[in-house]
Steps between C-alpha positions, in 0.01 A plus 500: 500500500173492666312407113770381306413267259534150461772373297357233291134338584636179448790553720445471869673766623786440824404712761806714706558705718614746269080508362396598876530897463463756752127546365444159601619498827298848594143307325615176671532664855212729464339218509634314734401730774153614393434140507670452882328822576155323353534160667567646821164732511280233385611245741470761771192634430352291244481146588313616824192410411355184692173332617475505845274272717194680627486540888122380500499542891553896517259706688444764261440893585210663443563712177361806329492471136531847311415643194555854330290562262429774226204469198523118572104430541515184236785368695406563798194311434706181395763538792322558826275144453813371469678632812177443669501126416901440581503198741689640770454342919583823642318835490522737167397833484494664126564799448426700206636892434330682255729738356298808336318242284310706229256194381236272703776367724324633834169348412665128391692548862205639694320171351762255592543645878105446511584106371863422690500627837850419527567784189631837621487841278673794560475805213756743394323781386601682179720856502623656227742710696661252629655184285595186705695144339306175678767509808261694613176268470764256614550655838137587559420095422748412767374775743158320404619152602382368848739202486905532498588249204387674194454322141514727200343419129400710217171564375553366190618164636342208596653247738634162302279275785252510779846439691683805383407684863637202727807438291621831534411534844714139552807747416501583850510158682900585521633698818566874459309503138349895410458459181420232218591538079257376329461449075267657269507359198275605183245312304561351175446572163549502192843665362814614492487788716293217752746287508808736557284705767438160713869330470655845638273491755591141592855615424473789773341311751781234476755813583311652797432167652869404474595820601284492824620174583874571400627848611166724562208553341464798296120512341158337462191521335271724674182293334652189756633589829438522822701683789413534870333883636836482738686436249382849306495721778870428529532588149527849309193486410527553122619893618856422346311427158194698443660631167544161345234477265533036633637303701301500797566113542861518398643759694297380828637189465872630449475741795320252736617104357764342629543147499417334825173691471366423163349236414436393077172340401485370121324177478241508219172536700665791697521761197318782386382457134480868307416609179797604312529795240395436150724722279861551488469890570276430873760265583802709428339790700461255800847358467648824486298646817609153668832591423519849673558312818773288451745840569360520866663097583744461730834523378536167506217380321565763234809344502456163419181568268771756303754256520330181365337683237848645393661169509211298286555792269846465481484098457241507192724746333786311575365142379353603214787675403703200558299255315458675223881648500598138587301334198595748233863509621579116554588563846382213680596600828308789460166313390551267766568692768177750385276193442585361836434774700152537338450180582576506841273796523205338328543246704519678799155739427306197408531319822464814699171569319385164495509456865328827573244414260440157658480680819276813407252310318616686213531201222682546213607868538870354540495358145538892400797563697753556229315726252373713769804510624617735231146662429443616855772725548385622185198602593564660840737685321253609250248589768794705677536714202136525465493652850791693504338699139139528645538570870163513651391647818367326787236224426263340735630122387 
């Protein structure tokens, strides 16, 4: 039996054959392939994380940095000194789309186009008849672009160095690049809910990199990007999602990534920093109307993101079940064969986090690998029920 007792505690028990039952076998192979299943996705899309050697010789492309912007005056204030003062050797043009702004954000850009000659302001204006998500102030920013290589950031960001600009530009030094991932991280603070927010961040940027570098890439953060003009015209156009309340980064990048012509960007003074949310509730809503796009994938990358949740699922269950099964019951082979395989794991997460760490300029997010390994799923699956009870209609963000 699975928790049969042991005979006598003073007694070390003989272990058969006859002890292995069928129980056993199904928690013992369970396990044995979630953890194959594991090992294989993390050394194909994990572990792909790696400094490369800057190509400090590139002639870099003129570039058009845009910004979509709604209520952001205070922000914009902050961010638009900054873009203004990136170091870059070629040309920049900024551009700045004010998106039915209801505060002072005209006068703080009619005051910066006065001071930055290279700042450029286009204006949405306000309808109530008509509701539009920002793929629209998207598309009217890259309409507003005079050069072909486009860099995107959020109001509410602020680049991580006076180098940001050139570093994601250097994304394009390779042949046939359209379009470079970068990574937006999010300040830190103070907290739980701080801590959790920035690790799955890290987390997620380790996937989409790997992914892009692997098999295809499948999303990116639309507050760090950059994609050619040519490269959009080819492109839908956001018309295949204008219902999607997100995902105006992601599903470009599945429809129009492949992986000769993306390029990843992640070294530390190449991010985005950005505020993150400050309560539990603002973070499930944003989780959950991040999540609304993951069902408009490819097959394929629904497929593997299904499959390796699934499969870490199924190997938790399994281990702790044999541990604890293993322990109670004196079934060594069991215990072993449970506390192995978790250690092979841990193992295995650690050194894939470690290095991307080391190579993001992300230090000491990979000492949290193994407890958020089991509270991330968690939450994302909190924030899915949150979304799926208190559907929303179309938001701006």
């Amino acid at each position: 039996m699975l928790f049969a007792a042991v005979a006598d505690p003073l007694e070390r028990k003989e272990l058969t054959t006859e002890d292995v039952n069928t129980t056993d076998i199904i928690v013992v192979s369970l396990l044995g392939i979630a953890l194959a299943w594991q090992i294989f996705y993390w050394v194909f899309f994990m572990f792909r994380v790696r400094k490369k050697p800057r190509n400090m010789t590139v002639q870099l492309p003129p570039v058009s940095v845009v910004v979509c912007a709604r209520n952001e005056e205070d922000n914009l204030r902050r961010l638009i000194p900054a873009l203004v003062g990136q170091k870059y050797p070629s040309a920049k043009q900024i551009v700045i789309v004010d998106d039915c702004s209801t505060d002072d954000t005209p006068l703080v850009l009619a005051r910066m186009r006065e001071e930055h000659p290279e700042v450029y302001t286009t204006t949405i204006p306000g309808d109530k008849k008509f509701k539009h998500s920002k793929k629209l102030a998207i598309t009217v920013g890259i309409k507003a672009a005079k050069h072909n290589h486009i860099v995107f950031i959020d109001a509410d960001c602020r680049p991580a160095s006076e180098n940001w600009l050139t570093l994601m530009a250097e994304g394009y030094a390779d042949s046939g690049k359209e379009m470079v991932i970068g990574y937006g991280r999010y300040a830190r603070h103070a907290g739980l809910l701080n801590l959790m927010i920035r690790y799955e961040t890290f987390w997620n940027a380790v996937q989409y990199i790997g992914f892009a570098k692997a098999l295809r890439p499948f999303m990116g953060v639309g507050r760090n990007m950059s994609y050619t003009k040519e490269l959009f015209d080819r492109s839908s156009k956001f018309r295949n999602n204008l219902n999607i309340k997100s995902g105006d980064d992601d599903l470009f990048v599945s429809e129009m990534g492949t992986k000769g012509n993306t390029a990843c960007v992640f070294e530390g003074p190449a991010h985005t920093i950005s505020e993150p949310k400050a309560t539990w509730l603002d973070y499930s809503a944003q989780k959950s109307r991040h999540l609304t796009t993951c069902g408009f994938y490819p097959a394929s990358v629904k497929f593997w993101l299904t499959t390796e949740s699934l499969s870490r699922a199924v190997f938790w269950i399994s281990a702790v079940v044999g541990i604890v099964a293993g322990a109670l019951g004196g079934n060594e082979i069991l215990l072993l064969s449970a506390s192995a395989a978790l250690a092979i794991r841990t193992i295995m997460i650690y050194a894939a986090m470690g290095l991307s760490a080391n190579a993001m300029g992300e230090s000491r997010m990979w000492m949290l690998a193994l407890p958020m390994d089991i509270a991330i799923p968690c939450m994302q699956a909190a924030a899915w029920l949150t979304g799926t009870a208190t559907q929303s209609r179309n938001t701006w963000k």
